[in-house]
N, C-alpha and C positions, 0 to 999 in steps of 0.2 A: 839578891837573896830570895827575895819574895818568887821570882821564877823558877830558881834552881831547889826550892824547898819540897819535900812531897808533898801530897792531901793530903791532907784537908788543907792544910797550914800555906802551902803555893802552890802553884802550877804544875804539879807533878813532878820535878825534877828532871825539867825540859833539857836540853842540849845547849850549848854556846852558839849555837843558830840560834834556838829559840831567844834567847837573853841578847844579840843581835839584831833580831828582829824587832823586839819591844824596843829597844835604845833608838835604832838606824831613823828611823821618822824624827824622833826630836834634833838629833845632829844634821840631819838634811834641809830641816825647816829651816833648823839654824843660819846655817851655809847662805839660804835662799834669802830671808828673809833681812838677814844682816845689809847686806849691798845694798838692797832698796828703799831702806831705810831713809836712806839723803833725799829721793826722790820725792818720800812724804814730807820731809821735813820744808824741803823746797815750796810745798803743794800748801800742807798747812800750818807751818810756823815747829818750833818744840812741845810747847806744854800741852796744848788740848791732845795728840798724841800720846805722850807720855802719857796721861791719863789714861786712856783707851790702852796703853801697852799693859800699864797695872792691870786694869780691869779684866783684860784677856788672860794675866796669867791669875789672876785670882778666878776666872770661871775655870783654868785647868784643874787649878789645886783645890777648889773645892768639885769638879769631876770626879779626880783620881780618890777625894776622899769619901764620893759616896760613889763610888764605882770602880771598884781595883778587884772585879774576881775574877777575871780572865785578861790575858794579855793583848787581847785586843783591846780593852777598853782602858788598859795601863797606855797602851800606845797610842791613841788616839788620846789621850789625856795630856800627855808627855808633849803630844806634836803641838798641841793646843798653846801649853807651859810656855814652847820654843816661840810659839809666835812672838809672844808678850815679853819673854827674857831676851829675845835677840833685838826688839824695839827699843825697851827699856836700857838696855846696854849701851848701846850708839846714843840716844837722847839724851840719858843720863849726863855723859861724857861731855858733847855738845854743851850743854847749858850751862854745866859747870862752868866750862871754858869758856863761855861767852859772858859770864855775871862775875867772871874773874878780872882784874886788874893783868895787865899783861904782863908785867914785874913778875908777875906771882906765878903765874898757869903751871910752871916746871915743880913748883912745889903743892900746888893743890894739888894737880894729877898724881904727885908722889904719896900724897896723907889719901886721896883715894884709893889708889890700887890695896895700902894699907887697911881699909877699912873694907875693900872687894877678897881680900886675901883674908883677914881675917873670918870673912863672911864662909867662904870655902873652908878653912878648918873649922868650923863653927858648927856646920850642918853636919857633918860624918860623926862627931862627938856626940851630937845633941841623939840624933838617930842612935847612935851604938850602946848608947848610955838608957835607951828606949827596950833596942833588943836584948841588951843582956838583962834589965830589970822585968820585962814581960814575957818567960820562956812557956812554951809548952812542954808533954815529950814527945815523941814518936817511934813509932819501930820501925827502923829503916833495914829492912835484911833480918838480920839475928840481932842486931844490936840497937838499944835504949838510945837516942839522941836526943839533945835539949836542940829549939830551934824557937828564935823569935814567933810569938804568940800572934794572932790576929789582931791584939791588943795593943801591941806595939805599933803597928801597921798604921792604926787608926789614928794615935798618937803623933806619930811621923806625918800624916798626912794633914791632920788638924791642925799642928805644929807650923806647917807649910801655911795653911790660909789663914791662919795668926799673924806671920811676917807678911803675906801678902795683902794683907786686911793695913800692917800696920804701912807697908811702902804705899799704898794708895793713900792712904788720909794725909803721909807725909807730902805725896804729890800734890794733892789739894790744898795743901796749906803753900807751897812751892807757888800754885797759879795767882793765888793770893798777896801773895809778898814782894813775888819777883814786878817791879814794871816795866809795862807792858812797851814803854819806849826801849829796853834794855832787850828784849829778847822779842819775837813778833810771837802776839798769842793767836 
């Protein structure tokens, strides 16, 4: 939205190239970034990682929240995001399983994805529920349109480094808890 919106309010009402463009780096990084994952985990255990994966994606999300006015700095923000979310994902997973009872691992995984699912409808709500409460207008052509406000933007984006402020502290408390015989820190 933020791409396809006119000025003031986005990016001019770029093309599906342009809204392509801003996306392709965060799902590339992803791709990348995912596989190699084992190789740090190998290198230096789960947790101090995961830490460092939080960290990376809370310097995206707070990026993207004091810098979203052109789509390059949306997409550098996003590829940043990727780093930290495709760590976070794999480690995440990992630890779980590993601080799991082996009995159990088929049903934690399952109360996980429940709670990784939940998390995905969670976010499109939280946002939508952002842009319909903070519209501006515009005149797009001949005609009056209402389009999420700048104010929204900032919402959605502060919103982000609120969750990613809270998945860090919970990872800290994770380093804290877990021993250290159980998983290698």
């Amino acid at each position: 939205m933020l791409v396809k919106a006119p000025s003031p309010i986005g990016f001019g009402g770029g093309s599906s190239l342009t809204s392509s463009a801003v996306l392709l780096p965060f799902t590339i990084v992803f791709l990348i970034i995912s596989p190699l994952v084992s190789k740090i985990i190998s290198k230096f255990g789960n947790l101090k990682p995961f830490i460092v994966a939080n960290s990376i994606s809370l310097i995206g999300f707070a990026g993207i929240f004091v810098s979203h006015s052109d789509e390059f700095q949306v997409g550098l923000n996003l590829t940043i995001i990727a780093t930290g979310l495709a760590m976070i994902n794999t480690i995440a997973m990992n630890v779980i399983l590993l601080i799991t009872p082996k009995n159990f691992g088929g049903v934690v995984v399952g109360v996980v994805q429940v709670f990784i699912f939940t998390g995905m409808a969670l976010s499109p709500i939280i946002s939508g529920l952002y842009m319909q409460n903070y519209q501006t207008q515009s005149m797009d052509g001949l005609e009056d349109i209402s389009l999420p406000s700048s104010e929204a933007y900032q919402l959605i984006f502060l919103t982000a480094v609120f969750a990613s402020c809270i998945s860090l502290a919970m990872a800290i408390v994770i380093i804290k808890k877990v021993p250290s015989q159980v998983i290698k820190i």
